[in-house]
C-alpha positions in Angstrom: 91.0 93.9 118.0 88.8 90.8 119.4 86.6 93.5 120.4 86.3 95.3 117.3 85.9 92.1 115.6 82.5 91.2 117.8 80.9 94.8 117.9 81.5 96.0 114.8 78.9 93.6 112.5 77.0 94.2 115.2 77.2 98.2 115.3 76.4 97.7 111.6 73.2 96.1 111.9 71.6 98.3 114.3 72.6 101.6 113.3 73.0 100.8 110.0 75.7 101.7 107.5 74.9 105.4 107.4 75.4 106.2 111.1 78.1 103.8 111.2 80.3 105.4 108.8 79.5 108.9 110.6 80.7 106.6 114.4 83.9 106.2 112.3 84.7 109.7 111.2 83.9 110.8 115.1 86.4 108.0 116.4 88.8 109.8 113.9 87.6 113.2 115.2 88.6 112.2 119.1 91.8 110.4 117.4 93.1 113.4 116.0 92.0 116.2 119.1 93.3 114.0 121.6 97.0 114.7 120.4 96.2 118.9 120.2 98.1 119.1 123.6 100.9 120.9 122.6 103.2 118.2 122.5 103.3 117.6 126.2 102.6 114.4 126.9 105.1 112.7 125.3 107.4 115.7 126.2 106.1 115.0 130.2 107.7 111.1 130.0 111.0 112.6 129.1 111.6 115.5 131.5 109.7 113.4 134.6 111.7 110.1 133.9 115.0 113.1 133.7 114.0 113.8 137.1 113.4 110.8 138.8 117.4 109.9 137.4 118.7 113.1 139.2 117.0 112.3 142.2 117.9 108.7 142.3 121.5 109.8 141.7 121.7 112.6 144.4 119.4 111.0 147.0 120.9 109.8 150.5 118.0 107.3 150.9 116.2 109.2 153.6 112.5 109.9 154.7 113.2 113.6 153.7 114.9 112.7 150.8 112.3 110.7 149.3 109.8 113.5 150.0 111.6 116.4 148.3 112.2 114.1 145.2 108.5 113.2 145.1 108.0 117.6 145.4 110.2 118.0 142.7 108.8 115.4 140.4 105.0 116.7 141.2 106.5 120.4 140.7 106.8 119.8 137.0 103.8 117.2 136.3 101.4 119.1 138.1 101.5 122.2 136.3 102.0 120.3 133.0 98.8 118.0 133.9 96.7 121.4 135.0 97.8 122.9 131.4 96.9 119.8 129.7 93.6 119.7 131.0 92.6 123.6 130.4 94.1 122.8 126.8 91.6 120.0 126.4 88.2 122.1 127.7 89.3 124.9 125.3 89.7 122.6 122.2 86.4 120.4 123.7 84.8 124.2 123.9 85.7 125.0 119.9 84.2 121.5 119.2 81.2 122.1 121.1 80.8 125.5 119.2 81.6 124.5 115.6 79.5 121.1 116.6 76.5 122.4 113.8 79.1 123.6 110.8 80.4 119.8 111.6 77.1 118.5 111.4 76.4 119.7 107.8 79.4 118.3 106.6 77.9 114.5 107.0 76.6 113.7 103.6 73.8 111.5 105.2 71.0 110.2 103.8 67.7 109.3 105.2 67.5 108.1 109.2 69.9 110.2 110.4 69.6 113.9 111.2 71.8 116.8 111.4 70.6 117.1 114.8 71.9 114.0 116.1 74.9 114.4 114.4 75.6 117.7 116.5 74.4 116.6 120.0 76.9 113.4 119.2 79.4 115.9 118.2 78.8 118.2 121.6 79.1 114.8 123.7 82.2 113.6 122.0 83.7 117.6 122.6 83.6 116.5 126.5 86.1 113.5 125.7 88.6 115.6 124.9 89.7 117.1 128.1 89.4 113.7 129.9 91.7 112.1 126.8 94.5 114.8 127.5 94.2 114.9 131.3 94.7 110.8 131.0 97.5 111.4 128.6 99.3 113.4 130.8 98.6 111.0 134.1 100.0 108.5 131.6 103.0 109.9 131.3 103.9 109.9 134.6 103.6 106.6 135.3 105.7 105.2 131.9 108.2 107.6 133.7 108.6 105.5 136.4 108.5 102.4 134.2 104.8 100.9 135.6 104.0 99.9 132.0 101.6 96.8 133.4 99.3 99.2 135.3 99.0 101.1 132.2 98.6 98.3 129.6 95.6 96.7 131.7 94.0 100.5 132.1 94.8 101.4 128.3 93.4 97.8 127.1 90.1 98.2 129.3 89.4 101.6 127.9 90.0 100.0 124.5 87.8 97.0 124.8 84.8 99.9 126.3 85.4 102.3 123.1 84.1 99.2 121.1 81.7 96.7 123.8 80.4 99.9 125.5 78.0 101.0 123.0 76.5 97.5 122.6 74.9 98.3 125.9 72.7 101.8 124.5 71.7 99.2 121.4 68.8 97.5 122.9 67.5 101.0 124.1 68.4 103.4 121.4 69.9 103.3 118.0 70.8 107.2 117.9 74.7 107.9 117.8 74.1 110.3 121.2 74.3 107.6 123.6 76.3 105.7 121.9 79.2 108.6 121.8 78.0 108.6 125.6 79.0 105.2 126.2 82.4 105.4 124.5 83.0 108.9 127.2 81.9 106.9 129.9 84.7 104.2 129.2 87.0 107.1 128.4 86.5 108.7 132.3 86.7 105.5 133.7 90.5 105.4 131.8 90.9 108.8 134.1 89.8 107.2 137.3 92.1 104.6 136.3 95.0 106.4 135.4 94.7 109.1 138.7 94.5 106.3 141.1 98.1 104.9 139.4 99.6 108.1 139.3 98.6 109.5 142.7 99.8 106.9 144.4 103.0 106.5 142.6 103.4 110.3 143.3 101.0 111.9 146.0 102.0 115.5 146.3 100.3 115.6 142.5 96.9 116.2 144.7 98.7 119.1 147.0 99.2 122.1 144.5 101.3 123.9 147.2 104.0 121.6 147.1 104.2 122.5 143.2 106.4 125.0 143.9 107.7 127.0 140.8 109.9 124.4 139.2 111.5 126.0 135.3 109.2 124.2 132.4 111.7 125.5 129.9 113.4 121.9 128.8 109.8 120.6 128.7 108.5 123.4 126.4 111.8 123.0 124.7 111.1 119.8 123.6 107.2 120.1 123.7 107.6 122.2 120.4 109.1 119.8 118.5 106.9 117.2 119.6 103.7 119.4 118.8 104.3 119.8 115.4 104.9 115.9 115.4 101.6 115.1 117.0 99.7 117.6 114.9 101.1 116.5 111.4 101.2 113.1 111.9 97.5 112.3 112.9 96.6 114.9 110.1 98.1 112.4 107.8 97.1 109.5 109.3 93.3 111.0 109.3 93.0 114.1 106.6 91.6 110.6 104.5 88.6 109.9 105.8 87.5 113.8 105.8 88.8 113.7 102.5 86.6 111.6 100.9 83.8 112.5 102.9 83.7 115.7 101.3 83.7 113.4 98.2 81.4 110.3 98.6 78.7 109.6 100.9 79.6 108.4 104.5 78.8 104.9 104.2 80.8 104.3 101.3 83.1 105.8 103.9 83.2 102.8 105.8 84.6 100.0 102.9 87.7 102.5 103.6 87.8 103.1 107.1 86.8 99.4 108.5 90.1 97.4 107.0 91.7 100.7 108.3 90.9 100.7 111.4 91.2 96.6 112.0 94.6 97.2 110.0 95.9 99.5 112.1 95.7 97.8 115.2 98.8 95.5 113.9 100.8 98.9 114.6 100.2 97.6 118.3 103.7 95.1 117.4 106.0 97.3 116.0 105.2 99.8 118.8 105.9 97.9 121.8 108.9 97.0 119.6 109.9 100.5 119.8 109.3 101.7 123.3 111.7 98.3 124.5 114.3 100.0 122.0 114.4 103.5 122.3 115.8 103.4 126.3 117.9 101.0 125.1 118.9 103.2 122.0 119.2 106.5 124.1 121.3 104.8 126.5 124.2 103.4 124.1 124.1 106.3 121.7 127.2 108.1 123.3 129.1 105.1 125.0 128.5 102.6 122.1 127.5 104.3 119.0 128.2 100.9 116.5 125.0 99.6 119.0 122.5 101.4 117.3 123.7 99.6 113.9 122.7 96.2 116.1 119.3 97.6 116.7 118.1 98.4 113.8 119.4 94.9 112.3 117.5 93.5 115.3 114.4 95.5 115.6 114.2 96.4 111.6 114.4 92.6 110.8 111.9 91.3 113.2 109.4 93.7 112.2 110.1 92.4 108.3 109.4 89.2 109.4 106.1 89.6 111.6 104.6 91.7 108.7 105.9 89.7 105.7 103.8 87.1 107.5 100.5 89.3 107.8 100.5 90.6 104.5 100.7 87.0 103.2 97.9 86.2 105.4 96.1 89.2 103.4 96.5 88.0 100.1 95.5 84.6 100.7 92.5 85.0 103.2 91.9 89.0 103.3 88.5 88.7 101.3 87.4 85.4 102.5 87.7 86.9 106.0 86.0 89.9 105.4 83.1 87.9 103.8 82.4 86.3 106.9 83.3 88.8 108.8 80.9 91.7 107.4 79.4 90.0 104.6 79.5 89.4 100.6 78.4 92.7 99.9 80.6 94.4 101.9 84.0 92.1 101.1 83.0 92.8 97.7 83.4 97.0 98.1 86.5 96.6 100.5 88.1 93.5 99.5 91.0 95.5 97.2 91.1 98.6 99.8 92.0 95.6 102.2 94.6 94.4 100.3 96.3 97.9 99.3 96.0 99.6 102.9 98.1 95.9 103.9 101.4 97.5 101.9 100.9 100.5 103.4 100.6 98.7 107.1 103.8 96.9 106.2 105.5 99.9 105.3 104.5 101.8 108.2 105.6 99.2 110.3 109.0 98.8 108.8 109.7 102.7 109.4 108.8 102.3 113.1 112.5 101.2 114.4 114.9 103.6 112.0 111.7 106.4 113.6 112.7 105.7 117.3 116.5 105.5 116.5 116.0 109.1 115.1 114.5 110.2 117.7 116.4 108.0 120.2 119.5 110.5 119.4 117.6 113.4 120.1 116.2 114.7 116.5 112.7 115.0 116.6 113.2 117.9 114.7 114.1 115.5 111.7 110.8 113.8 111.7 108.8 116.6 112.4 110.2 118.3 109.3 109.8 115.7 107.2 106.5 115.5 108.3 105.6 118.3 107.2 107.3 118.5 103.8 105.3 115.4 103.4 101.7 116.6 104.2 100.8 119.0 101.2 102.2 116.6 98.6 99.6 114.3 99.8 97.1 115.9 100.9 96.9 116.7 97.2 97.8 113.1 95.9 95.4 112.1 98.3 92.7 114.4 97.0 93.3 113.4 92.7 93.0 109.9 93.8 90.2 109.9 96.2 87.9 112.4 93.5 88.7 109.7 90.7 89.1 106.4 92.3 86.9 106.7 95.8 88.1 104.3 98.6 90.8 102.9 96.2 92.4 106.1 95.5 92.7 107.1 99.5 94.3 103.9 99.8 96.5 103.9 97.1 97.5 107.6 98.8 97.8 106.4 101.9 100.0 103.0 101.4 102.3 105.3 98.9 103.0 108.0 101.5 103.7 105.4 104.2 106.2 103.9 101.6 108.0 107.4 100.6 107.9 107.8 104.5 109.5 104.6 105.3 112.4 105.2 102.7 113.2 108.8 103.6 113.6 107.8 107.5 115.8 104.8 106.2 117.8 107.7 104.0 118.3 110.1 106.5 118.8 107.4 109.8 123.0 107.0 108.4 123.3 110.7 108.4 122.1 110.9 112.3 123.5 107.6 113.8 126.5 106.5 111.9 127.3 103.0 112.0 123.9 102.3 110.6 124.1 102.8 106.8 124.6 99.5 105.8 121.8 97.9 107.7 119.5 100.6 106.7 120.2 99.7 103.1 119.8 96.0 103.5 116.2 96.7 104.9 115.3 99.1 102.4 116.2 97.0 99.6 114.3 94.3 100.9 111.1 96.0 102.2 110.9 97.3 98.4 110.7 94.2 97.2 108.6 92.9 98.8 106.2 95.7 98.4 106.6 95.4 94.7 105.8 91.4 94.6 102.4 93.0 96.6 102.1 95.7 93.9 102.9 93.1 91.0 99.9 90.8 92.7 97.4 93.4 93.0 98.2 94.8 89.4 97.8 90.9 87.7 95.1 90.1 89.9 93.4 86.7 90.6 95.2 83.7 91.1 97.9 84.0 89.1 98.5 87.6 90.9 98.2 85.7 94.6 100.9 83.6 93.4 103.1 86.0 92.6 102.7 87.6 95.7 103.4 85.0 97.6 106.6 83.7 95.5 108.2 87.4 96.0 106.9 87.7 99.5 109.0 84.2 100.3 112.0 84.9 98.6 112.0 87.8 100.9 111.2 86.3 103.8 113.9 83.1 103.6 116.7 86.4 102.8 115.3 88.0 106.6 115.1 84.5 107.9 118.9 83.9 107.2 119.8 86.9 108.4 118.0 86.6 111.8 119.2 83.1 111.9 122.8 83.9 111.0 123.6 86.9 113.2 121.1 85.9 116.0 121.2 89.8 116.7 117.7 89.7 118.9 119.6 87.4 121.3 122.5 89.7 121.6 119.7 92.5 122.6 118.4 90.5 124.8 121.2 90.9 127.5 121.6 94.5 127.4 117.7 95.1 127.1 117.8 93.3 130.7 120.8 95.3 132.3 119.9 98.5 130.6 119.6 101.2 133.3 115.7 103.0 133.7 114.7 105.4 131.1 114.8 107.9 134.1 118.3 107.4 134.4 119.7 108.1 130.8 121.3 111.2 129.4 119.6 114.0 128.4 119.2 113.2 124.2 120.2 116.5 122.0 118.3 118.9 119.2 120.8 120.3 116.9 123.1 119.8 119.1 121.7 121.4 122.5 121.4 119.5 124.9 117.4 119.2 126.0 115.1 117.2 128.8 115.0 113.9 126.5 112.9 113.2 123.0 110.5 110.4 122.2 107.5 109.5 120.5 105.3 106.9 118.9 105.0 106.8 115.1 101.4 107.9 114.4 
């Protein structure tokens, strides 16, 4: 986020808004391809960490031992890593191919040519192999629970997608080596990532050792997780091509700047979740009233954080963006800002009853909804955007997040009982306060700020009490400690089959 806070006035000024708002649809563009891997990366964690718990459990500590577990690990990732990475050349190929028919989708004006457009496009087509291939080395290593080596990789690559292209600026202001410079911090990710996982498991360089190990439980759950990974970023992104197709690109970017800066806050709720769901897995059949203490745990936290940020929103959003980007610009985004902030907040909320779902094996349940959920708003999505521009997507966007959040809630009691009453008190109070945000936004001005702000701290001293009260994050705490590895915990279930494990990030 710091980063993205310094380059992106910066980017701005030099490439100006037009090529700008076309940077942001091809960030959205890698975004979405770099998840077209069939569902195997997440499904990889799962069946490698499985693995490592059966050879930590059969193992009799010796030389030879160690070897053949490191075999058997390798005899799964490898081939999954090889597929991953001939999946990511053929969807970089199609890129590369449809790179022209792109091209003429950009509704640019003058200073920026079709022609750069497409060589930008045929550069960014060669991120996406190295973006699966790093996805898959990823996996292995939050299999064996090295998430330091991977935060410090993941946050330098993050910092280079946004610092990198300042250093083309002086030379060029064409998007082609500027895409260039974003792939160059991508590869050095790889380099990153291979060194990790090689030496965490070596035989992944010595394809003999592969052997021919059964990939059935990880295409079992791969499936699942496929259609979660290709829905999902479709809603998360099917916005900004939307109104593309509707308004000119740089009016693109008053919607797709506060997005992408709001977004990052999902960064808290997702670390959140990947603490929980081991934890979650883990208790589900020996202590299923735990899973009622996590969500009140998890579920209240997040309310609290994110009550917090959206009154941060309301009282400085626009000042911040005026000094941040500008009058001009605060004034065109300033209200987009604000909206896409109740959709952040529900988005956030439905990250903990998300991983509890999946935590007991039903993947299958989000992927579903997932998909009953895309046409409706896709089409929502469209009515709003044609009438209302960047204020329409995000009036789409924060009411699917908050339909979202309440269906998960809804269906959560169903999977993990135990949790119903918990899910309800979070719902109720994650509707109001999205109300008081509605109520603000609808009165506007002052008076509208104020009451805002009165609803959003009614609702906050109610989660305050409660966290206060039951001290549930503390009583977490212990087990979160003592918990066994991820590697270690039974296999979760999909309609009641029992498969090589299930977890995911909410897009």
């Amino acid at each position: 986020m710091a980063a993205a806070l310094l380059s992106i006035p910066w980017l701005i000024s030099a490439v100006g808004m037009e090529r700008f708002g076309a940077l942001t649809l091809i960030w959205a563009l890698l975004g979405y391809l770099g998840v077209l891997d069939l569902g195997l990366g997440r499904s990889l964690v799962q069946v490698v960490a499985d693995r490592i718990g059966h050879g930590a459990e059969h193992a009799s500590g010796s030389a030879d031992s160690s070897a053949n577990s490191s075999a058997n690990t390798a005899g799964i990732a490898g081939p999954a890593i090889a597929l991953m990475g001939a999946i990511g050349l053929l969807t970089g190929g199609v890129v590369a191919l449809g790179a022209g028919l792109l091209a003429d989708r950009f509704q640019l004006e003058t200073g920026t040519s079709p022609e750069e457009i497409r060589n930008s496009l045929l550069v960014a087509a060669a991120i996406v192999p190295i973006a699966l291939v790093s996805a898959g080395l990823r996996g292995v290593l939050e299999a064996h629970q090295r998430f330091r080596p991977i935060s410090l990789v993941r946050m330098t690559v993050g910092v280079l997608n946004y610092l990198s292209p300042l250093c083309v600026l002086p030379f060029s202001q064409s998007l082609v080596p500027v895409i260039a410079a974003i792939a160059v911090g991508r590869f050095i990710g790889l380099v990153g990532y291979g060194i990790l996982a090689v030496r965490q498991l070596p035989d992944l360089l010595r394809p003999g050792r592969w052997g021919r190990p059964s990939l059935r439980g990880l295409f079992t759950m791969s499936a699942w997780m496929m259609l979660n990974n290709l829905v999902g970023p479709a809603m998360l992104y099917a916005d900004r091509f939307i109104l593309l197709s509707l308004v000119p690109a740089a009016m693109v970017a008053f919607y797709t700047t506060p997005f992408e800066l709001l977004s990052r806050l999902m960064v808290i709720p997702g670390a959140l979740s990947l603490a929980l769901f081991p934890l979650a897995s883990s208790l589900f059949r020996r202590d299923p009233p735990a899973l009622g203490r996590i969500l009140d745990a998890g579920g209240h936290l997040t309310l609290a954080v994110f009550l917090v940020m959206q009154a941060a929103t309301i009282v400085g959003g626009e000042t911040a963006l005026e000094l941040w980007l500008g009058p001009a610009f605060a004034a065109n985004s300033a209200s987009v800002l604000s909206i896409l902030m109740l959709g952040v907040f529900f988005n956030a909320t439905a990250y903990v009853p998300n991983t509890l779902i999946q935590s007991v094996g039903r993947v299958d349940v989000t992927a579903r909804l997932q998909m009953a959920e895309l046409p409706v708003y896709l089409g929502v999505l469209w009515l709003l955007a044609e009438r209302y521009g960047a204020v329409g997507a995000a009036v789409a966007w924060s009411l699917r997040t908050a339909v979202d959040c309440g269906l998960l809630l809804v269906l959560l009691p169903r999977l993990a009982p135990g949790t119903g009453a918990v899910a309800l008190t979070i719902g109720l109070r994650a509707l109001l306060a999205g109300a008081a945000g509605l109520a603000g936004l609808l009165v506007g001005g002052p008076v509208g700020a104020a009451i805002s702000l009165t609803g959003l701290l009614a609702v906050g001293l109610g989660v305050a009490g409660r966290l206060l009260r039951t001290r549930s994050w503390e009583k977490l705490a212990a087990p979160l400690r003592k918990t066994r590895p991820a590697a270690a915990l039974p296999a979760p279930m999909i309609d009641g089959r029992a498969i090589d494990g299930a977890a995911t990030d909410r897009p």
